[in-house]
SERO-4910 file (N, C-alpha, C, O; in steps of 0.05 Angstrom, whole numbers):
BEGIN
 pado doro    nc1    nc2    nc3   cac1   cac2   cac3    cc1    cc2    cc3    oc1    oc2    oc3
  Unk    A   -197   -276     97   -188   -302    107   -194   -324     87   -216   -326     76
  Unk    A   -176   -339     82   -176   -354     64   -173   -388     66   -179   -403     47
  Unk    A   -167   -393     81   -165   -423    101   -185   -430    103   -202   -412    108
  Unk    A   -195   -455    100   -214   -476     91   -220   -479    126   -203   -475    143
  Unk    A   -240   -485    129   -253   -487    157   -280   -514    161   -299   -519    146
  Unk    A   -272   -528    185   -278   -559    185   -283   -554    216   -269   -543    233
  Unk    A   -317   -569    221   -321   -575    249   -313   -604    260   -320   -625    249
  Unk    A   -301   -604    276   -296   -627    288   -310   -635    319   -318   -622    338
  Unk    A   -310   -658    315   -329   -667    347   -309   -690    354   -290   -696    340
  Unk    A   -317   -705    378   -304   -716    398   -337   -732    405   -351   -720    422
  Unk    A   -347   -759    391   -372   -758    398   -365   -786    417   -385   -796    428
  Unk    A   -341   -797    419   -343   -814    451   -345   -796    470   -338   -809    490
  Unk    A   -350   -778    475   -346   -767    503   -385   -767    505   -398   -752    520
  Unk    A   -395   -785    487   -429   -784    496   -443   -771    477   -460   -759    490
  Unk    A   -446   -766    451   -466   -765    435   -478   -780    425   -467   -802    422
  Unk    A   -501   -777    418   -516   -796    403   -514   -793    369   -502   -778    354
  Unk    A   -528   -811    366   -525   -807    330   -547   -777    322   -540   -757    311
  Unk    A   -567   -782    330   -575   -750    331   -561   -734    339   -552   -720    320
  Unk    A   -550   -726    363   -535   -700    361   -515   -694    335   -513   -670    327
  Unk    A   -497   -718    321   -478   -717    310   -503   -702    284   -500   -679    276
  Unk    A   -525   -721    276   -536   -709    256   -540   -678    256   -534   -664    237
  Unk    A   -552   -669    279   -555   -647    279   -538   -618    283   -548   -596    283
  Unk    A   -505   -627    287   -481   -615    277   -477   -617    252   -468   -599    238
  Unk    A   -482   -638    245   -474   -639    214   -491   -627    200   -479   -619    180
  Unk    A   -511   -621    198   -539   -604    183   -526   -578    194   -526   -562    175
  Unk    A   -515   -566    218   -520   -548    220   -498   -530    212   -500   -507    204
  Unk    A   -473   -550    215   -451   -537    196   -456   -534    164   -454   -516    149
  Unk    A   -465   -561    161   -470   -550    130   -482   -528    117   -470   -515     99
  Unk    A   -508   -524    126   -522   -501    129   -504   -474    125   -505   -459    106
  Unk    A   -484   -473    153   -475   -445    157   -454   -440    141   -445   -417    140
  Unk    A   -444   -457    129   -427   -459    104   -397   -476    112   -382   -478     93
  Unk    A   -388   -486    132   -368   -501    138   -367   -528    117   -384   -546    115
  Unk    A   -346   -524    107   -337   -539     86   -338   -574     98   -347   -592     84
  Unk    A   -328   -579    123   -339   -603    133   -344   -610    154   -342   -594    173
  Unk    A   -350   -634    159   -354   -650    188   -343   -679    197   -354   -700    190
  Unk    A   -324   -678    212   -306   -696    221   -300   -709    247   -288   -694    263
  Unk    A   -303   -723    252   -310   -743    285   -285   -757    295   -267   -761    278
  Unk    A   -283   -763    311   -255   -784    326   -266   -798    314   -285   -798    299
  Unk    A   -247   -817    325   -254   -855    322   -251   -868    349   -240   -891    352
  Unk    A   -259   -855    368   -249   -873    396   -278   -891    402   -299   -890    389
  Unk    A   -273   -909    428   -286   -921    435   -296   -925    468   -311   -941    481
  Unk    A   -278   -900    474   -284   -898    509   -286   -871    514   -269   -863    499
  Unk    A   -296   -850    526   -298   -835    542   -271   -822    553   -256   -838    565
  Unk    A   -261   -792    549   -241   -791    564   -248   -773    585   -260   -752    579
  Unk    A   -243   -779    608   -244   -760    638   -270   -758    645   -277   -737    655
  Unk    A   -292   -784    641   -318   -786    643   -330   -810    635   -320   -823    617
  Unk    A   -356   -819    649   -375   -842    632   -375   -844    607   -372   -865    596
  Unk    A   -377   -822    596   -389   -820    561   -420   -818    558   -435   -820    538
  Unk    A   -426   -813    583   -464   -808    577   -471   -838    563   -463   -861    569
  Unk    A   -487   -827    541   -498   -852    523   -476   -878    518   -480   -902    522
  Unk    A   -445   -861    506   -423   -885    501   -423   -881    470   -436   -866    455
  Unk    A   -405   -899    464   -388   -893    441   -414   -903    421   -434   -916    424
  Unk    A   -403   -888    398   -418   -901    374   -399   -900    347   -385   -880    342
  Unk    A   -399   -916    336   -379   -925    318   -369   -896    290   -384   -880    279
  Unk    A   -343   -901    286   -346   -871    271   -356   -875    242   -372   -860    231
  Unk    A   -345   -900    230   -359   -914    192   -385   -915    193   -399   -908    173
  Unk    A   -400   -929    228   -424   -931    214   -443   -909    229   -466   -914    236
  Unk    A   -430   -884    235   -444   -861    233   -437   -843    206   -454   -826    199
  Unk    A   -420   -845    196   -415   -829    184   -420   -842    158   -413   -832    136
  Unk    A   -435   -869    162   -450   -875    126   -482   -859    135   -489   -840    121
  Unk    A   -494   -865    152   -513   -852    162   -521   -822    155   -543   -813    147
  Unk    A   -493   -805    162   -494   -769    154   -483   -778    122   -502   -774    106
  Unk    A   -466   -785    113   -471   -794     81   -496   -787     71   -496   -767     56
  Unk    A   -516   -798     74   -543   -806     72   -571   -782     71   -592   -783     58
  Unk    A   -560   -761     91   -574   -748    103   -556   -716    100   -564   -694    106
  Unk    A   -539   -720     92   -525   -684     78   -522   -691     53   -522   -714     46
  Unk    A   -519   -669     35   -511   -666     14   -487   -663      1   -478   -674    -19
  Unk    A   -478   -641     18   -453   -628     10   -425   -626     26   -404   -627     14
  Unk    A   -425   -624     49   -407   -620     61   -388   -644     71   -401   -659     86
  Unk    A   -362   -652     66   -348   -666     68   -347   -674     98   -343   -663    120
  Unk    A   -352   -706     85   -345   -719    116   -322   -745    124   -315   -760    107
  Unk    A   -311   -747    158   -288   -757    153   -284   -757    183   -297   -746    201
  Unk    A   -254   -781    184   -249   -790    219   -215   -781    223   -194   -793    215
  Unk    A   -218   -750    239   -190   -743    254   -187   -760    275   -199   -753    295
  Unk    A   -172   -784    278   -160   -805    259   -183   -830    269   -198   -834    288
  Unk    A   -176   -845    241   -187   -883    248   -164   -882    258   -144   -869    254
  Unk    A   -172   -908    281   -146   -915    289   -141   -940    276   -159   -954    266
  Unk    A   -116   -946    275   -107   -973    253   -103  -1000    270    -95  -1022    264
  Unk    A   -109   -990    292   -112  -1013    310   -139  -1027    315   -142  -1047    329
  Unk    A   -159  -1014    301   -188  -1017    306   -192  -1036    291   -196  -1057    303
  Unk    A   -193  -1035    263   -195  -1056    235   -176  -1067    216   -153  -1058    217
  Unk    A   -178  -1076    208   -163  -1096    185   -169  -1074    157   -188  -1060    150
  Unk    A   -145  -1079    146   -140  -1058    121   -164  -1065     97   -176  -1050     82
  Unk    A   -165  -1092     98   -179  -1093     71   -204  -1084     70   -216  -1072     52
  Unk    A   -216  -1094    105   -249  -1088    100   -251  -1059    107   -268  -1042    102
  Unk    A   -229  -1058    120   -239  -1016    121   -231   -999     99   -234   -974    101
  Unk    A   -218  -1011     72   -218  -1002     50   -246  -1005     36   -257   -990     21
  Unk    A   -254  -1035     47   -282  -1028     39   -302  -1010     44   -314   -996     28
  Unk    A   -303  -1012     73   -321   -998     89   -318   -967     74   -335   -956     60
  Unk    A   -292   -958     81   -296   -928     66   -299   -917     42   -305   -894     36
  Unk    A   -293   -938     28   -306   -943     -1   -332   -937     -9   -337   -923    -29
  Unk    A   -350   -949      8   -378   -953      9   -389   -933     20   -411   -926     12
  Unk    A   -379   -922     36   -395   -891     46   -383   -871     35   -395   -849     36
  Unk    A   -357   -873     22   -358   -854    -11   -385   -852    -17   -402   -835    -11
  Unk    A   -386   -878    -31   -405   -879    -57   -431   -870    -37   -445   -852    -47
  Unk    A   -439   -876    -16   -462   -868     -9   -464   -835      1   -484   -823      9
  Unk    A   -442   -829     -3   -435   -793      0   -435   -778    -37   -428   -755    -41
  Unk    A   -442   -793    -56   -433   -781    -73   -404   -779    -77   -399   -771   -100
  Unk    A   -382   -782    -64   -352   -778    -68   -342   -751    -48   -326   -733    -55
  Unk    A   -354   -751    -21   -353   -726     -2   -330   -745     28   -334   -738     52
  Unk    A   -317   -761     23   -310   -772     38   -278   -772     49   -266   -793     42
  Unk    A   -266   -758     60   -237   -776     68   -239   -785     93   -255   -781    111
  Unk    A   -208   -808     92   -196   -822    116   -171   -811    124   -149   -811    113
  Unk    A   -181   -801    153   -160   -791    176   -152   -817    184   -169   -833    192
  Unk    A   -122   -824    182   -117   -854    192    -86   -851    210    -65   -842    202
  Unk    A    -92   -865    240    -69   -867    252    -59   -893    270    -70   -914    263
  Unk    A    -38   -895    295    -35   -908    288    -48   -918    316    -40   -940    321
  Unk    A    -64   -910    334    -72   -910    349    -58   -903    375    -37   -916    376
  Unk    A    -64   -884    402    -53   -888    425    -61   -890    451    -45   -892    470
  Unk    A    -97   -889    454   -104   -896    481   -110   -918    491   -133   -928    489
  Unk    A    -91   -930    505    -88   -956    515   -113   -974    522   -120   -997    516
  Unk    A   -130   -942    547   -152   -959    565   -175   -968    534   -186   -990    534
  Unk    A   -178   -953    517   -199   -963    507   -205   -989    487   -227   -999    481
  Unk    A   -174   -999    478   -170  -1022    477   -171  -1044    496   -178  -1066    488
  Unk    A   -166  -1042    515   -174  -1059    535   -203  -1059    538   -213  -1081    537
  Unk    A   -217  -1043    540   -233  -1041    558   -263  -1061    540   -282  -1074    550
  Unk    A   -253  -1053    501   -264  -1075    485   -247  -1103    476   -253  -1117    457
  Unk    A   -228  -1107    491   -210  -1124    470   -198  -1130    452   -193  -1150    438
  Unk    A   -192  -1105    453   -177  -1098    419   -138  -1111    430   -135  -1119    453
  Unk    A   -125  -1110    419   -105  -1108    415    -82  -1092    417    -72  -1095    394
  Unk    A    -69  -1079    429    -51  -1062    435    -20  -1064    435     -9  -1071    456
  Unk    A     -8  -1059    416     20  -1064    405     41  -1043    422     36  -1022    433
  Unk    A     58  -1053    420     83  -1030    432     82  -1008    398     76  -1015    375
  Unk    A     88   -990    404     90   -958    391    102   -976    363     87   -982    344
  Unk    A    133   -983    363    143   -990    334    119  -1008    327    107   -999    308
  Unk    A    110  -1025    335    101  -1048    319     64  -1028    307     55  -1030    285
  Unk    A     54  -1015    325     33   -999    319     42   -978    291     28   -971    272
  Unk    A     66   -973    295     67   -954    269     83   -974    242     80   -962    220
  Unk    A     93   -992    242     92  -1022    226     62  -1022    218     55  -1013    196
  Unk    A     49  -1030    233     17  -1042    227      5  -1013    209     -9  -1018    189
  Unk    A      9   -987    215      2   -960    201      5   -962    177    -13   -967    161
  Unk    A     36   -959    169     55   -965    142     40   -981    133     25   -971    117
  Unk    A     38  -1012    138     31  -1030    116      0  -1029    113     -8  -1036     91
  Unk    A    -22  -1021    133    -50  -1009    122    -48   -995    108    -60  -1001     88
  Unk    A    -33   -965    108    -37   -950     86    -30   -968     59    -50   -970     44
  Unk    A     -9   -980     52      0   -997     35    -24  -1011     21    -26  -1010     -4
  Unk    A    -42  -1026     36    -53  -1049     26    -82  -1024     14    -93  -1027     -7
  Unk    A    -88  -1001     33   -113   -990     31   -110   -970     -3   -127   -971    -21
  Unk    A    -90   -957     -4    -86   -943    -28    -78   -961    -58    -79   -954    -82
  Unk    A    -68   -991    -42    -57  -1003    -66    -86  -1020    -74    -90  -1029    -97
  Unk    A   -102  -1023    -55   -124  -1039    -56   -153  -1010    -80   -171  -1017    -94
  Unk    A   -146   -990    -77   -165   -969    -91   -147   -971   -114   -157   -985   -132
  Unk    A   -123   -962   -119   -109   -956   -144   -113   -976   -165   -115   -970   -189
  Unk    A   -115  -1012   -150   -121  -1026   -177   -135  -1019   -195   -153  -1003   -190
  Unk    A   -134  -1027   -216   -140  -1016   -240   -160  -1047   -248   -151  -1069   -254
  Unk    A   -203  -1038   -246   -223  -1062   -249   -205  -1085   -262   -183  -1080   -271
  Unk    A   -217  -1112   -263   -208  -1133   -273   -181  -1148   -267   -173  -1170   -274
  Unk    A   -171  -1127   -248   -143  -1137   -239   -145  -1145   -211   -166  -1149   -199
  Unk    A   -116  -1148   -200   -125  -1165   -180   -100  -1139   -161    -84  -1124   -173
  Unk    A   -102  -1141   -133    -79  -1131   -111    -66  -1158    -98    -78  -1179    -94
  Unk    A    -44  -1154    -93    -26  -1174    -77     -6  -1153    -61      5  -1132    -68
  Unk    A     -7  -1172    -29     17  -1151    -18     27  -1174     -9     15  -1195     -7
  Unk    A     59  -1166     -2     66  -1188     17     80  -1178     39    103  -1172     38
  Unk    A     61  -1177     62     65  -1158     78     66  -1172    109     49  -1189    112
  Unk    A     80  -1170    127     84  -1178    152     60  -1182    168     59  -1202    181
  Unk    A     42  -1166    168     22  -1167    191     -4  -1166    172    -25  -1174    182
  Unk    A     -3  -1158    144    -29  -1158    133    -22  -1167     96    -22  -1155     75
  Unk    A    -18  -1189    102    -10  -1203     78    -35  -1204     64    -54  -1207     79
  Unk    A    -42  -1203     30    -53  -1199     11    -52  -1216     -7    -29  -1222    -14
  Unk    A    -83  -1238    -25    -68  -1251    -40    -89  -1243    -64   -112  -1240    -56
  Unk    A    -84  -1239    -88   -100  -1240   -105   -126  -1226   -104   -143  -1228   -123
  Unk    A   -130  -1211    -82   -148  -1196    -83   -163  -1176   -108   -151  -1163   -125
  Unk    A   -193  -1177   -104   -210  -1166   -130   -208  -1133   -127   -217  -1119   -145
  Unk    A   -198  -1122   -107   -190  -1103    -99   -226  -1084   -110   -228  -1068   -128
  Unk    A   -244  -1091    -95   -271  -1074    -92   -279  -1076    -63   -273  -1095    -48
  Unk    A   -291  -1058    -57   -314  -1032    -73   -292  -1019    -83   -269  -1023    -74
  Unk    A   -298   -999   -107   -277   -973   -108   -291   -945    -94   -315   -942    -94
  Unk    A   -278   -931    -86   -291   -906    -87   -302   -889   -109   -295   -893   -132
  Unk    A   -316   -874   -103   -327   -851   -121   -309   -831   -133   -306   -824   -156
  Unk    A   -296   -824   -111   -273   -809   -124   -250   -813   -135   -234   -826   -122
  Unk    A   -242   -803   -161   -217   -811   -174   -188   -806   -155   -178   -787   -142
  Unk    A   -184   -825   -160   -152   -837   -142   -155   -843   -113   -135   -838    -98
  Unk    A   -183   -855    -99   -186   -862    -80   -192   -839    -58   -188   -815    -63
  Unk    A   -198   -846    -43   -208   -827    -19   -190   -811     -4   -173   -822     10
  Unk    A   -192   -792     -4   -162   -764     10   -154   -783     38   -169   -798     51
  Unk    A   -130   -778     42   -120   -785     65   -109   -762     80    -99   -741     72
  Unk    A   -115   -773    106   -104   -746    132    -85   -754    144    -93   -766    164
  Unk    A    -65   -755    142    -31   -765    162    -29   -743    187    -20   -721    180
  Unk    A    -34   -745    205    -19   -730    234     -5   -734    254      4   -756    260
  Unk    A     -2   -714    265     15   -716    284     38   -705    290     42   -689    271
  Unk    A     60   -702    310     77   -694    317    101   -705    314    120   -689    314
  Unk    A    107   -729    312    126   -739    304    151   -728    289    144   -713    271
  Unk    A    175   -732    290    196   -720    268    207   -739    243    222   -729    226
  Unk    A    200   -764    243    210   -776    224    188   -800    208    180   -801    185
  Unk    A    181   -817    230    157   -838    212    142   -824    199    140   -826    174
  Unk    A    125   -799    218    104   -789    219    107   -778    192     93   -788    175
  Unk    A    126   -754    185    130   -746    162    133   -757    131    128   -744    110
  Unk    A    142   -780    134    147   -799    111    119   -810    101    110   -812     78
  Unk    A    109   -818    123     83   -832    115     73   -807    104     75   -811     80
  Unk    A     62   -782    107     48   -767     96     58   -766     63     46   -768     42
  Unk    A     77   -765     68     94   -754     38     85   -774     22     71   -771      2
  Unk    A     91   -788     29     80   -816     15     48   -823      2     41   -831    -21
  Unk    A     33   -817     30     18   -834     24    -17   -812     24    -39   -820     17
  Unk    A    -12   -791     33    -25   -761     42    -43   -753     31    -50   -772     18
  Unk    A    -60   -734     25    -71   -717     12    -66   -691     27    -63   -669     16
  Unk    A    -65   -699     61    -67   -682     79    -41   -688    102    -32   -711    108
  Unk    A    -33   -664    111    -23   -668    137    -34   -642    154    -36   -618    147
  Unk    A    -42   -659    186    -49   -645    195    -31   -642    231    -20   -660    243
  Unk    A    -35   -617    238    -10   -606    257    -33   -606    288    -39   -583    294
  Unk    A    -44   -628    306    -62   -634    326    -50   -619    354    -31   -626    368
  Unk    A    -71   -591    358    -71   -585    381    -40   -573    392    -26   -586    407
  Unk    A    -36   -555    384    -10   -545    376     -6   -508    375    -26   -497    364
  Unk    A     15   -489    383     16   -471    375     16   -470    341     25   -489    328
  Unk    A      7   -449    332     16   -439    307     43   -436    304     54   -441    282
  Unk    A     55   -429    322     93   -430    319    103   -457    311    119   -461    294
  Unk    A     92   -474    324     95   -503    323     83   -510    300     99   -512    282
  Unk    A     59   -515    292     46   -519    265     66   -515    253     83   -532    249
  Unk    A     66   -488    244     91   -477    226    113   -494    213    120   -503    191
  Unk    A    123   -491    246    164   -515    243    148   -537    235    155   -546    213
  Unk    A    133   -546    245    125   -577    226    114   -584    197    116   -605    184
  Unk    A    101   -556    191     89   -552    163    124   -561    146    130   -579    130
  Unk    A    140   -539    157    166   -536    137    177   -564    144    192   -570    126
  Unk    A    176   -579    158    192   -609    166    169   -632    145    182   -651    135
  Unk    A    153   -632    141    136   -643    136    139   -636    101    143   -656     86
  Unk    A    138   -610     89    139   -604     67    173   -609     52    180   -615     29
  Unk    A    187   -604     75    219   -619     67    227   -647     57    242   -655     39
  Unk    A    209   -662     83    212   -691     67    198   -698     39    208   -708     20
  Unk    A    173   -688     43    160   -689     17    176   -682    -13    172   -696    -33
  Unk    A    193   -662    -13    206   -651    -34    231   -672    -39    236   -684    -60
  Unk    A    245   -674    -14    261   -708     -7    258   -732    -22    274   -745    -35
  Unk    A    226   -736    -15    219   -756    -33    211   -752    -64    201   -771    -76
  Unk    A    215   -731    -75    203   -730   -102    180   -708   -103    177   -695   -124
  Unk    A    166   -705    -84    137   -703    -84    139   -678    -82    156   -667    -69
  Unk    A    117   -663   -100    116   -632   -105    107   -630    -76     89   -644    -68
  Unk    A    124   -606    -55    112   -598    -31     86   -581    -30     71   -580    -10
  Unk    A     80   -568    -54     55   -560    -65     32   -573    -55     14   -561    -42
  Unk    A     32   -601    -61      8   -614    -69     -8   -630    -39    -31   -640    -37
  Unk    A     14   -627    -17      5   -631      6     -7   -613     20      7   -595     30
  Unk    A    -44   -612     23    -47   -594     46    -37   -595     64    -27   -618     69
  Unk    A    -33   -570     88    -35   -566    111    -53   -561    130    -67   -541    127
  Unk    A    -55   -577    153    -80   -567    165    -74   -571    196    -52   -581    201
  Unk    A    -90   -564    216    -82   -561    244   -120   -562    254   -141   -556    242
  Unk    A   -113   -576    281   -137   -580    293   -133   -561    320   -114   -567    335
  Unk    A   -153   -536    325   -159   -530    360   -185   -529    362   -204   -528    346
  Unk    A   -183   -531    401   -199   -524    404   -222   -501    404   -212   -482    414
  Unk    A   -252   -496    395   -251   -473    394   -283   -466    415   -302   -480    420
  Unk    A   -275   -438    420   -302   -430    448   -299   -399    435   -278   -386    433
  Unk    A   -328   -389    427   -328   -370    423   -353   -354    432   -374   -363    424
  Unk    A   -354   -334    446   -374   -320    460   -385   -288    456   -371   -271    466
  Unk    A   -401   -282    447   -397   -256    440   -401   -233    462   -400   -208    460
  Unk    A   -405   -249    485   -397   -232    516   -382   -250    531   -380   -274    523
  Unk    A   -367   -241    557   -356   -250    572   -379   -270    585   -369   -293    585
  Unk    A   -396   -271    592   -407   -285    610   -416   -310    592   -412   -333    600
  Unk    A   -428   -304    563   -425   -326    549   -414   -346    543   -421   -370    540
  Unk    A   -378   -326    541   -354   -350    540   -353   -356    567   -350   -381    566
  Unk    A   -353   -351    585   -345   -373    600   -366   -385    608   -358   -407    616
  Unk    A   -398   -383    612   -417   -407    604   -397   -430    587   -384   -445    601
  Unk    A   -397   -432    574   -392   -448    543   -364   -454    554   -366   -478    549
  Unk    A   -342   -451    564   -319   -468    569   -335   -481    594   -337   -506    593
  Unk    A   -345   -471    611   -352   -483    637   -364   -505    621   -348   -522    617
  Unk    A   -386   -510    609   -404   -535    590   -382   -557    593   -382   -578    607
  Unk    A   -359   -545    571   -339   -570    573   -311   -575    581   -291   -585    570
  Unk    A   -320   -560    616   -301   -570    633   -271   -556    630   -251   -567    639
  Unk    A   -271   -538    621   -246   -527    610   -240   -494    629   -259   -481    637
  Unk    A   -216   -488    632   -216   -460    646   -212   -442    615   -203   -446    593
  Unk    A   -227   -420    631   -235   -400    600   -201   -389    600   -192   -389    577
  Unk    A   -181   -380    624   -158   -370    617   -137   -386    595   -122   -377    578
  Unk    A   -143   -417    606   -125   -435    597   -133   -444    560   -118   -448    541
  Unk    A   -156   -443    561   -172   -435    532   -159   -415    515   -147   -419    494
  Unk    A   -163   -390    528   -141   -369    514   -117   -377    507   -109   -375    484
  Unk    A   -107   -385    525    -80   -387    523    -69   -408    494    -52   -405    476
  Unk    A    -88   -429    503    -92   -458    496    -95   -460    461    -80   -471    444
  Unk    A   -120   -446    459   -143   -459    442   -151   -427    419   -141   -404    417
  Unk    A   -176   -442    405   -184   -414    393   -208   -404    413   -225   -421    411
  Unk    A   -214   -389    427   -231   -384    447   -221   -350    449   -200   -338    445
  Unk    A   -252   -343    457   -246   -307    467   -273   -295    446   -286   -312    434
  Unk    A   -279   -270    444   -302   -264    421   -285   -269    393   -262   -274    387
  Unk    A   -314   -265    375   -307   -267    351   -282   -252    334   -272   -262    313
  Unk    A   -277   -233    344   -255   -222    335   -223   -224    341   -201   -220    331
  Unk    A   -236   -234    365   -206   -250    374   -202   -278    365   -179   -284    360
  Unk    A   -219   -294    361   -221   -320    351   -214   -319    319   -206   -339    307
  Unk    A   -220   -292    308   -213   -289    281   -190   -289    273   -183   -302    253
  Unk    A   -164   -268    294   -152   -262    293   -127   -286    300   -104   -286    291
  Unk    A   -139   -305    319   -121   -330    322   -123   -345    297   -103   -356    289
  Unk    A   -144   -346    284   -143   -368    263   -126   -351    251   -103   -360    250
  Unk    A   -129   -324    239   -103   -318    213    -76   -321    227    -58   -323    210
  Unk    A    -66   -323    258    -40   -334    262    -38   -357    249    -18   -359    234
  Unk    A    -57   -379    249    -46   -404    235    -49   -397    214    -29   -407    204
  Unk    A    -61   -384    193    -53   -380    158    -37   -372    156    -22   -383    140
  Unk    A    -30   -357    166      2   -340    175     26   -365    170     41   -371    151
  Unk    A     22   -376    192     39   -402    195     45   -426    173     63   -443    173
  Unk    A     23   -420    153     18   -435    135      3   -464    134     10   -485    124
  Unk    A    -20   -455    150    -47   -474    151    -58   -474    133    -66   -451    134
  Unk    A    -69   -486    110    -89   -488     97   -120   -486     98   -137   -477     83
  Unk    A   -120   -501    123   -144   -518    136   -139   -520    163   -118   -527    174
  Unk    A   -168   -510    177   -172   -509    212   -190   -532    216   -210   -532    203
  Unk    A   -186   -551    231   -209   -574    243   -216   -557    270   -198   -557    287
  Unk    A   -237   -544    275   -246   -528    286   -261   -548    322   -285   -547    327
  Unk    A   -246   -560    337   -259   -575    356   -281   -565    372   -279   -547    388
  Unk    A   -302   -578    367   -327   -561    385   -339   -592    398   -342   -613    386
  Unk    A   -344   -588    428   -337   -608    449   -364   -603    453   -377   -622    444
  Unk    A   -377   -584    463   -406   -573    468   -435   -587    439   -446   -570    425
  Unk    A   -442   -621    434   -456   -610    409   -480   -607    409   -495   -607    389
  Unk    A   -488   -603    439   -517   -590    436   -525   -566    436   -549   -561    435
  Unk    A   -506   -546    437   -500   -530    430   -503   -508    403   -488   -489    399
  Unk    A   -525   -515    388   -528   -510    360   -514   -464    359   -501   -452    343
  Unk    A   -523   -460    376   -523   -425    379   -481   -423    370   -469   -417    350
  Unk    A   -477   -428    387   -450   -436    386   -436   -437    354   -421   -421    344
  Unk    A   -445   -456    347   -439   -463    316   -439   -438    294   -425   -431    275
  Unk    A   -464   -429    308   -471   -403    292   -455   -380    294   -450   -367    273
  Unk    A   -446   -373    316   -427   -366    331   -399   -356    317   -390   -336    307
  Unk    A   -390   -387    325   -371   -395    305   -359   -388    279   -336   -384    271
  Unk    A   -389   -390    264   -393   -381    242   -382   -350    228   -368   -343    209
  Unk    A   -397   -335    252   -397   -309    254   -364   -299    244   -356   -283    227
  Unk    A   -353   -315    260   -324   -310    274   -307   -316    254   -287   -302    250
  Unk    A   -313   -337    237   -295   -347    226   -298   -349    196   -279   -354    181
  Unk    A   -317   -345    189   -330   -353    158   -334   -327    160   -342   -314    179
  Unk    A   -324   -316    116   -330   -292    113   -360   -291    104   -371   -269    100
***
């Protein structure tokens, strides 16, 4: 198996900044290439226990405290911040990562949790408007070249003369993650603006037709279809007895049939055997969702299953 493998968490639904630390140590450890968090701000289908904690300034925090393993947000939402300072922001936990950092960036879609802080909530076109021209200002704002200046002139996030810093650590700015389902914005923006596209919660059949829709426009535009990863996010529950797995879906509320059906879930050999459907399909990269993160056995688990 050859597909790059990434834990992902969901830490509004009530973690603390410790738990997140102690997923992130523990993937690293078992050799998972990274660790990657939402960006929400409410709870879905529950309190949230503790409640949200911010995804930049946890993830300068695990910066700080791993070494190696790449860290990153399946997706910021672009409704949350303003382009320039969150070019900063992720700039700066580059550099405090050594250069271990990308931005998952979208365009945001759960309503209640904008309300519920006061954020702002656009109708769909004008939210993926506001996407387009962040990406714009965020890649054009890294690409300057020191001593120069960025200018955009842009509808919703106009630019003037900007010193265009912090830079990142890494050469040509920080990887970007484009997702989603979409058949036309969605795709362009990746091609464009990408390092990554990724196929959220989805058959592998589906992955697939979107990998080839996604890799078409790209070629459309110029752009070697080569040079865009592919990647897909499920969920995953893995048990090395029956009574285990369904312990562990029961944890997070899930039916163990609909899991099967659903998700990567079942023993390790079956969980193995779903992920090579998506290499098959032409995944690159699995964002591996683990909902359970106190859970550390699990991880290990995981591990077993999926890492050679």
């Amino acid at each position: 198996m050859t597909v790059d493998l990434r834990i992902f968490t969901e830490p509004q639904q009530g973690a603390t900044y410790d738990d997140l630390l102690a997923v992130a140590r523990a993937a690293e450890a078992l050799g998972f290439s990274g660790f990657f968090r939402s960006d929400h701000y409410l709870a879905m289908g529950g309190d949230g226990g503790a409640g949200p904690t911010d995804a930049w300034t946890t993830l300068a925090g695990l910066a700080r405290e791993t070494s190696t393993i790449r860290l990153g947000t399946l997706v910021t939402s672009a409704t949350f911040r303003l382009p320039g300072p969150l070019a900063i922001q992720v700039a700066g936990v580059d550099r405090m990562s050594g250069g271990r950092v990308e931005l998952g960036l979208g365009a945001g879609w759960f309503e209640a949790e904008h309300t519920a802080y006061g954020i702002p909530f656009p109708p769909l076109g004008e939210r993926f408007d506001r996407l387009e021209e962040q990406l714009a200002v965020i890649t054009g704002l890294w690409a300057t070249e020191p001593g120069k200046t960025f200018s955009h002139n842009g509808t919703h996030y106009p630019v003037v003369d900007s010193p265009a810093l912090a830079k990142p650590t890494q050469d040509g700015g920080v990887p970007i993650i484009i997702g989603g389902g979409g058949k036309r914005r969605t795709p362009a923006l990746a091609a464009r603006y990408a390092a990554e596209f990724n196929a959220p919660f989805m058959s592998a059949t589906e992955a697939g037709r979107l990998f080839e829709r996604v890799r078409a426009v790209a070629r459309d535009a110029g752009r070697e279809p080569g040079a865009l990863t592919c990647s897909a996010a499920q969920v995953v529950c893995v048990g090395r007895d029956e009574a285990t797995l369904r312990r562990r879906a029961d944890a997070i509320g899930r039916d163990l049939d609909e899991l099967r059906a659903n998700g990567l879930a079942g023993s390790p050999d079956e969980v193995a055997t779903k992920i090579a459907t998506f290499e098959a399909a032409g995944a690159q990269r699995l964002y591996l969702q683990v909902l359970d993160l106190t859970d550390l056995d699990h991880l290990a688990d995981i591990a077993d299953a999926a890492l050679e």
